[in-house]
MIBAVO-952570 format. One line per 3 residues: their letters; for each residue x, y, z of N, C-alpha, C, O, CB. Coordinates in steps of 0.1 Angstrom, whole numbers, plus 5000, padded with zeros to 4 digits. Glycine has a CB too. Layout:
a = X:Y:Z:X:Y:Z:X:Y:Z:X:Y:Z:X:Y:Z | ...
REM end
This chain:
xxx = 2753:6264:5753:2767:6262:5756:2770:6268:5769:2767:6279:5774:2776:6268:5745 | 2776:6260:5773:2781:6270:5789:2791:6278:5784:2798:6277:5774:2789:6261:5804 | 2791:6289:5795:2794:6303:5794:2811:6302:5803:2812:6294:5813:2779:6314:5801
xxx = 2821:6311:5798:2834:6304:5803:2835:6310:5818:2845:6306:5824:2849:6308:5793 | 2825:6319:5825:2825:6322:5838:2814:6310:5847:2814:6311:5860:2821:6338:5839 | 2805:6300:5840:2801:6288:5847:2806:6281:5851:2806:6269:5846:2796:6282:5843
xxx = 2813:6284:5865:2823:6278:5871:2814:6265:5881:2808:6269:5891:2832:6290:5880 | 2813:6259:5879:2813:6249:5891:2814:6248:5905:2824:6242:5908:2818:6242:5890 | 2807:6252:5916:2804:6252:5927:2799:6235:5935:2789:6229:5934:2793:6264:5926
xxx = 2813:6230:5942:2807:6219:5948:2811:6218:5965:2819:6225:5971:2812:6204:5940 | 2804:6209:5969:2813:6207:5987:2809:6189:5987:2799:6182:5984:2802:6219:6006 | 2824:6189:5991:2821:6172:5993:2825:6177:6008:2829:6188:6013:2831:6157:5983
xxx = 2820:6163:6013:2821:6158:6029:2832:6145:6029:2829:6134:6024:2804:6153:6035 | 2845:6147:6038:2854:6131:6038:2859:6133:6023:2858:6122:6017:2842:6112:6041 | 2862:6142:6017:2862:6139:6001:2865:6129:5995:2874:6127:6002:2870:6146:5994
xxx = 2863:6117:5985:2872:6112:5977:2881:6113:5972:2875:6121:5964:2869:6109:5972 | 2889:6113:5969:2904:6113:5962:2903:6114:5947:2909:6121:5938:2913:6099:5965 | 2891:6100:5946:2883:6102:5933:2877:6119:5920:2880:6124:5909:2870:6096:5939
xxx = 2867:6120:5932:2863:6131:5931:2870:6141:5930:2871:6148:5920:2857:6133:5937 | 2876:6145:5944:2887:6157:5939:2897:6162:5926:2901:6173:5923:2895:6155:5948 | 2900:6149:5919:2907:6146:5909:2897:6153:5897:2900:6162:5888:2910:6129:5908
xxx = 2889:6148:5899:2879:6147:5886:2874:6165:5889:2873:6173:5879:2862:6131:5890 | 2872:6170:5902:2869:6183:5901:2882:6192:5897:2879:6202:5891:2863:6187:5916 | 2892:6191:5899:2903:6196:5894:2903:6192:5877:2907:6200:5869:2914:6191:5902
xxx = 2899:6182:5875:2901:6184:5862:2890:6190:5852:2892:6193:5840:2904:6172:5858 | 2879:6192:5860:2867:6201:5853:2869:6216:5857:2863:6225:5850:2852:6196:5858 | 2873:6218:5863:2882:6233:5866:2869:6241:5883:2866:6252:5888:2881:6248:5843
xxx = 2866:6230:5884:2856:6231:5896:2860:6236:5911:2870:6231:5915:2850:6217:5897 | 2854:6243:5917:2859:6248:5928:2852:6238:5941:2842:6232:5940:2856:6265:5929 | 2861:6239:5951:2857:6228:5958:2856:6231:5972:2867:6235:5977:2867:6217:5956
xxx = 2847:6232:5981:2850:6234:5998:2844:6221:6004:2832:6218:6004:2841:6249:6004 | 2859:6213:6012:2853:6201:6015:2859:6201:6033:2867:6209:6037:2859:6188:6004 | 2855:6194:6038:2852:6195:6056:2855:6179:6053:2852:6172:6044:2833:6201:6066
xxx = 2862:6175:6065:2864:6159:6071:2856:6162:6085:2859:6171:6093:2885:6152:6074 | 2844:6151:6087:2839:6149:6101:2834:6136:6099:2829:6130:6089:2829:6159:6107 | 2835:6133:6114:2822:6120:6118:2812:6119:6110:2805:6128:6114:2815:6122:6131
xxx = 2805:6113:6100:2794:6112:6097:2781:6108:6105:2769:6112:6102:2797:6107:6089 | 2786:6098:6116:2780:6092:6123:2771:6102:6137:2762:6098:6145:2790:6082:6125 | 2778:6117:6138:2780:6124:6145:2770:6137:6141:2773:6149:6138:2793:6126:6145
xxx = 2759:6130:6143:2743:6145:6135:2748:6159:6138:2750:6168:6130:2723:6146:6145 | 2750:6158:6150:2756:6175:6154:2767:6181:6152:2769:6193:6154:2756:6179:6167 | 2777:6172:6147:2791:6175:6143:2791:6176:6127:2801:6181:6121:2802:6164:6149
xxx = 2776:6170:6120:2773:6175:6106:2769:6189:6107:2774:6198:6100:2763:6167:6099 | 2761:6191:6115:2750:6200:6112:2758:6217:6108:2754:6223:6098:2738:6201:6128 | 2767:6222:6116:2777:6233:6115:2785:6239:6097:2786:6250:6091:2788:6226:6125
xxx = 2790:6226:6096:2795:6227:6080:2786:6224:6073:2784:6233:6065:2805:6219:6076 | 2778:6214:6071:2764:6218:6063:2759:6231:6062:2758:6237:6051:2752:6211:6068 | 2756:6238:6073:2748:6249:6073:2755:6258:6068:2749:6266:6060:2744:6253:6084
xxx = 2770:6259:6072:2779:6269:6065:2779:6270:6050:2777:6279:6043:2792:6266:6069 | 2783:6254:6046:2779:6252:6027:2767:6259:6025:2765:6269:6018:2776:6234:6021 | 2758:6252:6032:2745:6254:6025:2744:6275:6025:2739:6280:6015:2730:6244:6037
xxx = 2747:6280:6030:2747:6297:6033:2752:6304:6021:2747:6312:6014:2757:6302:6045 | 2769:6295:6021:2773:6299:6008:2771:6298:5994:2778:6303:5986:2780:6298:6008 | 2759:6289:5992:2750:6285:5982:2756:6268:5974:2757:6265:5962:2749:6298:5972
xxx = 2758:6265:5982:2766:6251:5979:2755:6243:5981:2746:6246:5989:2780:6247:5989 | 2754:6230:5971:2741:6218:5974:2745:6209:5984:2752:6199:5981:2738:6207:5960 | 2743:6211:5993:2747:6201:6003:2731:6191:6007:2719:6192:6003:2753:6210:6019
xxx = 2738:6180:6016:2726:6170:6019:2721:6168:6035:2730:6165:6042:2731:6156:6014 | 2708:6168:6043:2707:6170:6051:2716:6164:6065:2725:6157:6061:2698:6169:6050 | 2716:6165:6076:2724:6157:6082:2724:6144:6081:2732:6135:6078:2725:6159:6092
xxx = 2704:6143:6088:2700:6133:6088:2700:6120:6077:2696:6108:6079:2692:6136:6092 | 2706:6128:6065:2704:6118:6054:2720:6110:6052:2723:6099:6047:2698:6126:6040 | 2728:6121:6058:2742:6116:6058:2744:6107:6068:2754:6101:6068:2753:6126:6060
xxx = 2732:6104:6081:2741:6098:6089:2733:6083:6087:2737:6072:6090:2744:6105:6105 | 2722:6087:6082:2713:6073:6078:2722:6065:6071:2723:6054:6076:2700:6075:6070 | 2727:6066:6062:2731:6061:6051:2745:6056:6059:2750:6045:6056:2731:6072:6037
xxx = 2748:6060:6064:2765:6063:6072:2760:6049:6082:2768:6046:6091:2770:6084:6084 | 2749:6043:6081:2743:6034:6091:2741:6021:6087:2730:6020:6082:2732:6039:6096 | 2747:6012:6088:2743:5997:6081:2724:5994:6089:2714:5992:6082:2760:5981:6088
xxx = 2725:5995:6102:2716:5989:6108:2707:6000:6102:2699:5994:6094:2718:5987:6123 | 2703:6013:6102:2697:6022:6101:2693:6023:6082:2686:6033:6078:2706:6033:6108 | 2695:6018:6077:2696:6018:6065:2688:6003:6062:2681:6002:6053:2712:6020:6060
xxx = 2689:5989:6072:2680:5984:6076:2666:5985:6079:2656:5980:6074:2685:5982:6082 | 2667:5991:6087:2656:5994:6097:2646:6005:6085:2635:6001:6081:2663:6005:6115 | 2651:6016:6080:2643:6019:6067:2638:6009:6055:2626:6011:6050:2651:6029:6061
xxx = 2645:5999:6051:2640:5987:6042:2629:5980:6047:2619:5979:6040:2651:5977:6041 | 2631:5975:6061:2622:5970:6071:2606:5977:6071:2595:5974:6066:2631:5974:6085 | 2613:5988:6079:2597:5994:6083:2588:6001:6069:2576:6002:6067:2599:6009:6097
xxx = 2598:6004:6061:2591:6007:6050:2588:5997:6036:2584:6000:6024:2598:6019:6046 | 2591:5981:6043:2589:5969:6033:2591:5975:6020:2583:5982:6015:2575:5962:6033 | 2601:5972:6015:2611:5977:6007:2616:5968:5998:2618:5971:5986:2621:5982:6013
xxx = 2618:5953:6005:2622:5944:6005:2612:5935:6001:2605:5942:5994:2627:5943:6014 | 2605:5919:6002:2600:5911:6004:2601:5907:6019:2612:5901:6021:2605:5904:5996 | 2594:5907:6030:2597:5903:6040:2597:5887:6046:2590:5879:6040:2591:5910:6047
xxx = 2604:5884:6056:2611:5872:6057:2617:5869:6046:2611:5858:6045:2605:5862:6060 | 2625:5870:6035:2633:5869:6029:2646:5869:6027:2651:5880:6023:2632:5872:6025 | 2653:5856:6030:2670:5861:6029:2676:5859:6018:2672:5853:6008:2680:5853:6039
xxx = 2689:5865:6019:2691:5858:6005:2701:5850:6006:2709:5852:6015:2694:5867:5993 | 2700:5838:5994:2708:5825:5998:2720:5828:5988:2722:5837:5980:2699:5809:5996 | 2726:5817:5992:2741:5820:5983:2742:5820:5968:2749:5828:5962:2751:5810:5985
xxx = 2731:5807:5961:2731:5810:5947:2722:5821:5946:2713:5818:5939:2728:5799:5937 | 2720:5833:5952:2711:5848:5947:2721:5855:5937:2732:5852:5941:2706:5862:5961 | 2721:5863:5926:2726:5869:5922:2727:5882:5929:2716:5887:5933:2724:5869:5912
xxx = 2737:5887:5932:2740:5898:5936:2744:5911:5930:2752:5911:5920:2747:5894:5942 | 2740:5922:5934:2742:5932:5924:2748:5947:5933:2747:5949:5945:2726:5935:5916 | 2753:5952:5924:2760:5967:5933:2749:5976:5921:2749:5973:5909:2784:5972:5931
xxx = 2741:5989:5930:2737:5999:5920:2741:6015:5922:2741:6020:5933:2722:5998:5918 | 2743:6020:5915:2751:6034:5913:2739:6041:5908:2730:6037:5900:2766:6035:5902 | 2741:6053:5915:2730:6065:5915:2736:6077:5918:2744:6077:5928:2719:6064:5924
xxx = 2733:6089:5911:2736:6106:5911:2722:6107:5916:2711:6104:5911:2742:6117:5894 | 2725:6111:5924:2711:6125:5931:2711:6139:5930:2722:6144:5934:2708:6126:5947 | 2702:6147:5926:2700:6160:5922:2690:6166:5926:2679:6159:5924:2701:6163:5910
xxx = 2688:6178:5932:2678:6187:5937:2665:6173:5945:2653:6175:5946:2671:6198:5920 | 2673:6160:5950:2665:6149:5952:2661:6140:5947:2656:6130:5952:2658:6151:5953 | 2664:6144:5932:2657:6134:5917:2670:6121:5916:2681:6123:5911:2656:6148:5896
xxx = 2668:6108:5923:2674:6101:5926:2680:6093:5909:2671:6086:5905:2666:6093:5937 | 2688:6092:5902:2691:6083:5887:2696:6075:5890:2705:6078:5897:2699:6086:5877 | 2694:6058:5885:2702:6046:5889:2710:6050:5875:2705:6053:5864:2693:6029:5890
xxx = 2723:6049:5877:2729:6047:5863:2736:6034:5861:2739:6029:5850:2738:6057:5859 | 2737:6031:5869:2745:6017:5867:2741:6001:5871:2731:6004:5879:2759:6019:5875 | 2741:5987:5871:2737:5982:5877:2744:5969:5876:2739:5961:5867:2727:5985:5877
xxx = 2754:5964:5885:2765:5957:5882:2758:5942:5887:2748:5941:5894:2779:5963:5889 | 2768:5929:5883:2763:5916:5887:2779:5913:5893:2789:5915:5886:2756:5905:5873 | 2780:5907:5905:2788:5900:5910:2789:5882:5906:2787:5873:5914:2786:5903:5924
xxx = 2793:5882:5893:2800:5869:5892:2806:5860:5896:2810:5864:5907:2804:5869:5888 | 2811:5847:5895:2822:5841:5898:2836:5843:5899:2844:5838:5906:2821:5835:5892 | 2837:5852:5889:2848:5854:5882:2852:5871:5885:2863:5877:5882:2845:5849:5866
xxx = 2842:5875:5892:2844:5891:5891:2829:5900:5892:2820:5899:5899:2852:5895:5877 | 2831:5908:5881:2822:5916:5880:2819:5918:5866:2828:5916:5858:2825:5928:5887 | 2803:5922:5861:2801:5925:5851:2788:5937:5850:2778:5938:5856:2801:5914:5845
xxx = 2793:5941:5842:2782:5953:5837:2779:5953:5822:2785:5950:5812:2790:5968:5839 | 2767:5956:5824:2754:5962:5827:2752:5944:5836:2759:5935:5832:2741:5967:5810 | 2744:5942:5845:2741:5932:5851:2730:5925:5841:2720:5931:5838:2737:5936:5865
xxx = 2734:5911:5837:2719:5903:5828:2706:5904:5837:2704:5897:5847:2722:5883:5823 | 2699:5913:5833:2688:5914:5839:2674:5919:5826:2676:5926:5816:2692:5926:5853 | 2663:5914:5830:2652:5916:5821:2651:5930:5826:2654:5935:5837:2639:5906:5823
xxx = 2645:5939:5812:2637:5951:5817:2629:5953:5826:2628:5965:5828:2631:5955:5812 | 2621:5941:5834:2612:5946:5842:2624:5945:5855:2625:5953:5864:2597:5938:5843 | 2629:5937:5854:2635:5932:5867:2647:5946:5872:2648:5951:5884:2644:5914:5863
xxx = 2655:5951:5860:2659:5960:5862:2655:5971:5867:2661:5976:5877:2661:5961:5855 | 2643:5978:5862:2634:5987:5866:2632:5984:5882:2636:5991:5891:2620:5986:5858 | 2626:5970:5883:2620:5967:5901:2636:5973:5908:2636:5981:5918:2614:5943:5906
xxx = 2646:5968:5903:2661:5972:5912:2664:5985:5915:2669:5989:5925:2673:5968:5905 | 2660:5992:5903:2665:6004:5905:2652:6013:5916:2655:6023:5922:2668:6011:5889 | 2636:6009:5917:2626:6012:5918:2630:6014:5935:2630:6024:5941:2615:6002:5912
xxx = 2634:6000:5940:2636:6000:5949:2646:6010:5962:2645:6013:5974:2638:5990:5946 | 2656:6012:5951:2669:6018:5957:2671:6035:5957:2680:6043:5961:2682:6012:5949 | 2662:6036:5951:2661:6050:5950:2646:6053:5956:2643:6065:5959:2664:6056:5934
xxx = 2639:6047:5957:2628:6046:5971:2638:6049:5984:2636:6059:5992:2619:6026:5972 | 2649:6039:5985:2653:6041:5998:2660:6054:5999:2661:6060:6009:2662:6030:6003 | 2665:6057:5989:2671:6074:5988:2662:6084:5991:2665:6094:5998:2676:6078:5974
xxx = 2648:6082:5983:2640:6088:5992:2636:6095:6002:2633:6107:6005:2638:6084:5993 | 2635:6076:6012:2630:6073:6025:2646:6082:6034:2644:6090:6043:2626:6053:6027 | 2657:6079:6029:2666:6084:6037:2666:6104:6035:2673:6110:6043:2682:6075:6032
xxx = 2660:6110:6025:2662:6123:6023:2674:6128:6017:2676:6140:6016:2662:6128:6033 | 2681:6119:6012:2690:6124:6002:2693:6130:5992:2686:6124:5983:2694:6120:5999 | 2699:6140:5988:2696:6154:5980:2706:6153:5967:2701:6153:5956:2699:6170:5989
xxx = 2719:6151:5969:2728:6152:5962:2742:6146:5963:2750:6147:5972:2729:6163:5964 | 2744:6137:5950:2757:6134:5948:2758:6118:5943:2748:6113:5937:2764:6138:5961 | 2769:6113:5945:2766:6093:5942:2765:6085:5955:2773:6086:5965:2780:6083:5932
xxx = 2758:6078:5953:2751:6068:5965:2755:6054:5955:2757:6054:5943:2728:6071:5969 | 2758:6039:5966:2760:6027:5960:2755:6021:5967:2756:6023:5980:2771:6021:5958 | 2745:6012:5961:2739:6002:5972:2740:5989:5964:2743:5988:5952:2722:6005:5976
xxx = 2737:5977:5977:2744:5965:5973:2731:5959:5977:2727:5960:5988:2757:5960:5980 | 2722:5949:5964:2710:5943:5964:2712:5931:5962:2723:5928:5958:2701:5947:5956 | 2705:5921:5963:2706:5908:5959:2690:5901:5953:2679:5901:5959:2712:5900:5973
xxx = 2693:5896:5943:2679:5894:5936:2676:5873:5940:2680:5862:5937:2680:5899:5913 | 2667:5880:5948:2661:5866:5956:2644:5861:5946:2636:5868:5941:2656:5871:5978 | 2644:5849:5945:2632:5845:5938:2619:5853:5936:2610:5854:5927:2629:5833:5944
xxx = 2620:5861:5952:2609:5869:5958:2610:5880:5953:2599:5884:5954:2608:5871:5970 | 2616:5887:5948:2624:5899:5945:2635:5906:5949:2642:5899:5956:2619:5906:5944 | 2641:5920:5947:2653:5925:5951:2652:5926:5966:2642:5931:5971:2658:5938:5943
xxx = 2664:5922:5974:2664:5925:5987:2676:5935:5989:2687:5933:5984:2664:5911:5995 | 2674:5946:5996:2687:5956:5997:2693:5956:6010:2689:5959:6021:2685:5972:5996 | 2704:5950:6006:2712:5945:6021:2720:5955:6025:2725:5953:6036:2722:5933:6020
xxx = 2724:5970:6015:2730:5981:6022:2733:5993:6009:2732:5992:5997:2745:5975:6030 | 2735:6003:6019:2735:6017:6007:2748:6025:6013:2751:6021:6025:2718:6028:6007 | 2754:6034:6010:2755:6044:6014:2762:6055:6004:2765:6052:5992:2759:6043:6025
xxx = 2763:6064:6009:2764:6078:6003:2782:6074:5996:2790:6067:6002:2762:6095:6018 | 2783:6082:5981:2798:6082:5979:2798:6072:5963:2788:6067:5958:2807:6074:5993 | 2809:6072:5959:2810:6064:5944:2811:6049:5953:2813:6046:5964:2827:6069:5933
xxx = 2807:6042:5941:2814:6026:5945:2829:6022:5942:2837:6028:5934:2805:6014:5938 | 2829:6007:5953:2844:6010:5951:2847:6005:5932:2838:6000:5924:2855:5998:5965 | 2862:6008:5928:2867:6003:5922:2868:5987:5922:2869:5979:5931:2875:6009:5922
xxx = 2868:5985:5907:2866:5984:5892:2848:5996:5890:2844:6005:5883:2862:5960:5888 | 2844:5990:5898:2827:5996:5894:2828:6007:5884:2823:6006:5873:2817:6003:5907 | 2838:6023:5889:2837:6028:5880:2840:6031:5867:2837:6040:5859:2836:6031:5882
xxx = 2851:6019:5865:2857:6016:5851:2845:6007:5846:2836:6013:5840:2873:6009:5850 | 2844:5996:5847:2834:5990:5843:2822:5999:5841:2816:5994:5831:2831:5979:5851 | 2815:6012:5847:2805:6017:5836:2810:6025:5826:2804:6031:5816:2794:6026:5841
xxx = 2828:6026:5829:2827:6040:5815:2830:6030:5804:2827:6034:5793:2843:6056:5816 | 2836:6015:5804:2841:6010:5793:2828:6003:5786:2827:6002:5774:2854:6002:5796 | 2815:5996:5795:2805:5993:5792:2799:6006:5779:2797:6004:5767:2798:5991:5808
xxx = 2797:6019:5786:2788:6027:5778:2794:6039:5775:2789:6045:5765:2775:6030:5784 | 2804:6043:5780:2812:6058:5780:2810:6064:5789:2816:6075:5791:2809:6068:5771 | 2799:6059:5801:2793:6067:5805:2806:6070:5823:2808:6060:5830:2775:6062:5804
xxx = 2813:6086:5825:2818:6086:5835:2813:6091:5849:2808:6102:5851:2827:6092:5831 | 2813:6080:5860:2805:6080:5874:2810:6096:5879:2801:6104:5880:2810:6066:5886 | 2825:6100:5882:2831:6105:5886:2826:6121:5882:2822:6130:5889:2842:6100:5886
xxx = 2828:6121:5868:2822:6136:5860:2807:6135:5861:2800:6144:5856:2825:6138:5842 | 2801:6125:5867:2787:6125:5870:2783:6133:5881:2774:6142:5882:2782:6112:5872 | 2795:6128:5891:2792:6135:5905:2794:6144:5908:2790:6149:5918:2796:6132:5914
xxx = 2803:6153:5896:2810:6164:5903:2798:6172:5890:2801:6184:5887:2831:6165:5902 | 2790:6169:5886:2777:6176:5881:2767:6177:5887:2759:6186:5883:2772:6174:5872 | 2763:6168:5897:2748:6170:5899:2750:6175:5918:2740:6179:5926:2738:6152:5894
xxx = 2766:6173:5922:2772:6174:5935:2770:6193:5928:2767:6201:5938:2791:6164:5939 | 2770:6198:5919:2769:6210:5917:2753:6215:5913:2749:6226:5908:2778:6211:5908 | 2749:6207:5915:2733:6213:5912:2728:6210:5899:2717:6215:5898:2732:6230:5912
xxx = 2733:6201:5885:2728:6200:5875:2727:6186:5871:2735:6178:5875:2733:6208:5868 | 2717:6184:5863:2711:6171:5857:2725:6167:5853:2735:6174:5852:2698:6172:5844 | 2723:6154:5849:2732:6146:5842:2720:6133:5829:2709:6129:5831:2744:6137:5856
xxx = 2728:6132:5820:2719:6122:5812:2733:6110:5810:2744:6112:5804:2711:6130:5795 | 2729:6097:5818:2736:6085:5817:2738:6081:5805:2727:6080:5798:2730:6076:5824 | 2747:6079:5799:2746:6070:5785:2747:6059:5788:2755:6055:5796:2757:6072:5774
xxx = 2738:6052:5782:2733:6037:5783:2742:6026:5779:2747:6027:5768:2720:6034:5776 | 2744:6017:5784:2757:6008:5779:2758:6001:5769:2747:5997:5767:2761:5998:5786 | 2764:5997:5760:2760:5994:5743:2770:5981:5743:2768:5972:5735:2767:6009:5729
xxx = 2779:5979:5753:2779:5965:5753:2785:5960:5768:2787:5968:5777:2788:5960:5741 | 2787:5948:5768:2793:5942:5782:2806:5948:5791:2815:5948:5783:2798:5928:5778 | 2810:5953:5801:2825:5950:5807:2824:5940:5814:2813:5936:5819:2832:5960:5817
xxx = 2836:5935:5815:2839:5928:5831:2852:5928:5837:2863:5929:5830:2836:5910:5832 | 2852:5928:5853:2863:5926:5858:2867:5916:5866:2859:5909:5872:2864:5934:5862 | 2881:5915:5866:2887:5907:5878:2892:5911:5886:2899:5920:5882:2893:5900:5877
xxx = 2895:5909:5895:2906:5922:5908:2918:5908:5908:2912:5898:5911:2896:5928:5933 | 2931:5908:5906:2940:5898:5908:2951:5908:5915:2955:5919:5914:2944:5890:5895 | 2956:5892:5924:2960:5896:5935:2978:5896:5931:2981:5887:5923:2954:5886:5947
xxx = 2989:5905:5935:3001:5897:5930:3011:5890:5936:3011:5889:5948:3007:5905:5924 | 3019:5885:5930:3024:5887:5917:3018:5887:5903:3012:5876:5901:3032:5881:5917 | 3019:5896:5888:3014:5897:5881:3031:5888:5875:3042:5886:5880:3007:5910:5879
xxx = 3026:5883:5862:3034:5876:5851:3034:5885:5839:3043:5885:5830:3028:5861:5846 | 3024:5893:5840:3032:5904:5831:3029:5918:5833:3019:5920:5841:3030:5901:5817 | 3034:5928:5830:3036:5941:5832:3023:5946:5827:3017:5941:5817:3049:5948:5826
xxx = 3019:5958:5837:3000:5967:5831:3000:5968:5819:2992:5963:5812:2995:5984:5836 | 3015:5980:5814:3014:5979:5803:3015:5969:5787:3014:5969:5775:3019:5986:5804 | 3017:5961:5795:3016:5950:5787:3001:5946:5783:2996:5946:5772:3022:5939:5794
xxx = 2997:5942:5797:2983:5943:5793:2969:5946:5789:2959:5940:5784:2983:5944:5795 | 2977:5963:5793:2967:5973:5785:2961:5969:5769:2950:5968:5763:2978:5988:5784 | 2972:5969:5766:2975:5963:5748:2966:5953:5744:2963:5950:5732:2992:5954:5745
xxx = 2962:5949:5752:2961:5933:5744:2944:5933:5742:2936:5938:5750:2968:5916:5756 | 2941:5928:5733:2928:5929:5724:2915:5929:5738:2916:5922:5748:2926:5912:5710 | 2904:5938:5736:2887:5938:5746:2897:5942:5758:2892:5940:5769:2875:5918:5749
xxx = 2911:5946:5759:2910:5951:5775:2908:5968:5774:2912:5976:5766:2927:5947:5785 | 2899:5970:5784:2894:5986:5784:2902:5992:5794:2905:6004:5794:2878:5990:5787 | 2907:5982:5804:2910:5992:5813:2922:5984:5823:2919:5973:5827:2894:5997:5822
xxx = 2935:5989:5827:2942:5981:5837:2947:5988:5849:2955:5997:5847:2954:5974:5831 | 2944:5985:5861:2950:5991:5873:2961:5979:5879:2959:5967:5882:2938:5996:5884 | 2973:5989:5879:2981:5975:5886:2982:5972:5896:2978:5980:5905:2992:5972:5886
xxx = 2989:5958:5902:2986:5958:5918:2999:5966:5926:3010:5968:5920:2985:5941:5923 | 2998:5969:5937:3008:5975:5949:3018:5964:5954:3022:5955:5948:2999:5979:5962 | 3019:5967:5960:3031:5960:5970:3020:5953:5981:3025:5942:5985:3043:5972:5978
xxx = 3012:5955:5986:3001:5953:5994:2985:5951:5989:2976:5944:5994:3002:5963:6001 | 2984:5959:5978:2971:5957:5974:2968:5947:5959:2978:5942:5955:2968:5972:5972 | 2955:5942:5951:2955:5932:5940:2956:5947:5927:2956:5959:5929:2937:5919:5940
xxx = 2956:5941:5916:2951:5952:5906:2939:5948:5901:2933:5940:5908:2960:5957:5895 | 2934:5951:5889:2921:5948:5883:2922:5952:5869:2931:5960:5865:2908:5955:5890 | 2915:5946:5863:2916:5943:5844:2900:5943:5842:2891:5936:5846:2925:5924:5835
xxx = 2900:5952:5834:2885:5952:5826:2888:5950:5808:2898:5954:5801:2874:5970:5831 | 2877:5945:5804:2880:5939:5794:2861:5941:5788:2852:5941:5796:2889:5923:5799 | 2858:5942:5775:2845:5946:5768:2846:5934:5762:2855:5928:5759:2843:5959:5760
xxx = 2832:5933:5760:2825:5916:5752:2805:5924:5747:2796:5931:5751:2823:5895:5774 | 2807:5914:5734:2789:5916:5732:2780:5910:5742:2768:5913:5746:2783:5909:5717 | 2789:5899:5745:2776:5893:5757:2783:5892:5767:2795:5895:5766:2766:5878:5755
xxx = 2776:5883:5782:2779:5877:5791:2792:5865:5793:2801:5863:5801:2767:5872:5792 | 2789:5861:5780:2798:5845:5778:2810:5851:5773:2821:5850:5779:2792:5831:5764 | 2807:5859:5764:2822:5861:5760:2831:5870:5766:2842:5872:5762:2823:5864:5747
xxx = 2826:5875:5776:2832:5884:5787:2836:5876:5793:2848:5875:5791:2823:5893:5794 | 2832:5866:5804:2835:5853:5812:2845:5845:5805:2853:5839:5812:2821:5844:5814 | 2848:5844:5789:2857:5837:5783:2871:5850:5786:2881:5850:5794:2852:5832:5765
xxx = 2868:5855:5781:2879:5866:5782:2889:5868:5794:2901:5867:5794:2871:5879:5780 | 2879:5872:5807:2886:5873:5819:2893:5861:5821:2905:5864:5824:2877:5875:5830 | 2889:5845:5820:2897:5837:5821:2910:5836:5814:2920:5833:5820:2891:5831:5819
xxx = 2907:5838:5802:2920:5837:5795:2929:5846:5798:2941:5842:5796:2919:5838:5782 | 2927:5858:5803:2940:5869:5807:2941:5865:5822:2952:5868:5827:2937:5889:5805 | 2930:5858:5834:2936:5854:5845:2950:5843:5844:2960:5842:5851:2926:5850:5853
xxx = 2945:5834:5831:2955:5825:5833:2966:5837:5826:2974:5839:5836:2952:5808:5823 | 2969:5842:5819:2980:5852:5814:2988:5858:5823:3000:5857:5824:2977:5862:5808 | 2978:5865:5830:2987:5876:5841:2990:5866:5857:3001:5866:5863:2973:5894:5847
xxx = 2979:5860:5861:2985:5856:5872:2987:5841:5872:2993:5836:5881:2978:5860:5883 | 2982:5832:5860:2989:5817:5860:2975:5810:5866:2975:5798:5867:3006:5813:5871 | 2968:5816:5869:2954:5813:5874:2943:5803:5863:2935:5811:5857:2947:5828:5877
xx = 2943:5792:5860:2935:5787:5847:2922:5786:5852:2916:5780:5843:2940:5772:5840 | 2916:5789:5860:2904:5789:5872:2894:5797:5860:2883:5800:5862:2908:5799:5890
REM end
């Protein structure tokens, strides 16, 4: 059992809003710095400082790799990572994967499919194929030196196999992390703010489908309305400027895909 003086020690970098939330609500203490990521020597200072005060921080060089579309390339590349000459074409399925890193030890926990319609989790993928996805992306975590915290990378599964078209350091965006907690229970955010502190985490494995839709507004009916209504797990509403998103649980693929449709036509009149 943890002990009531096991306080939680973390440092984020650029914080999330996410995270911060989530460290406040675990009663976690927090020392976080805004800089350039792109800027090795304008890392190197506050790293070193965290790192003194015994905080898990991550090297520079791994923050600014990642902080690098081309550079994050160029590691896939030279370290064939990929299938080479391989692009990926439009019908590829596409996938987002989520990972906590600890003391180095890279975990895929998540591994989403970009649909037609949205998004779904766990991504229909065979066991092996899964394994090769995650095999891959935490190779590149690896290759980049990354120590600690959540990383998202965005793959696409070409005939040849997974090709990784980009990574970098941080949660993915929303729905992603509603869609793994309503999929399995399992929470991205209390993930990070554990292993961003130095300790393992064990993913709970997803026991059935989410999916989402991001709709744009006007909505036709109110979140809370929504909330309510039968397989929805989760509703964010939209802004004045921004869409909201609805997640919703299913045993399979199909009936997830039936579902989103029927509340798009509901909320936004959308029969698509």
């Amino acid at each position: 059992m943890k002990e009531d003086n096991d306080v939680r020690r973390i440092f984020l970098l650029n914080p999330d809003p996410r995270l911060l939330r989530e460290a406040a609500l675990a009663g976690a203490q927090v020392r976080s710095v805004r800089v350039d990521v792109t800027d090795e020597s304008a890392l190197r200072e506050p790293l070193a400082q965290a790192a003194e005060a015994g905080l898990c921080v991550n090297p520079a060089r791994a923050l600014k790799v990642l902080s690098d579309p081309e550079a994050v390339q160029r590691l896939v590349r030279d370290n064939r990572l990929s299938p080479e000459g391989i692009a990926a074409a439009p019908g590829d399925l596409r996938l987002t994967v989520e990972t906590l890193s600890v003391h180095g030890m890279h975990q895929a926990v998540g591994i989403t499919a970009r649909m037609p319609y949205g998004l779904l989790h766990p991504a229909p993928l065979t066991d092996d194929t899964a394994a090769e996805v995650r095999a891959v992306v935490t190779a590149l975590l690896d290759l980049a030196g990354y120590q600690y915290g959540p990383a998202h990378a965005e793959v696409t599964l070409t005939p040849s196999g997974p090709v990784i078209t980009g990574c970098q350091a941080g949660l993915g965006d929303d729905p992603v992390p509603e869609l793994v907690k309503v999929a399995g229970g399992f929470d991205l955010a209390a993930g990070a703010i554990e292993v961003l502190s130095g300790r393992l985490v064990h993913a709970a494995r997803p026991n059935r489908f989410a999916a989402a839709a991001v709709l744009a507004p006007p909505w036709l009916l109110e979140s809370t309305e929504v909330g309510v209504m039968p397989h929805v797990g989760f509703v964010a509403p939209p802004g004045t400027l921004r869409p909201g998103h609805l997640v919703v649980h299913a045993d399979s693929p199909e009936v997830a895909a039936r579902r989103v449709a029927s509340l798009r036509a509901l909320v936004v009149g959308d029969n698509r």
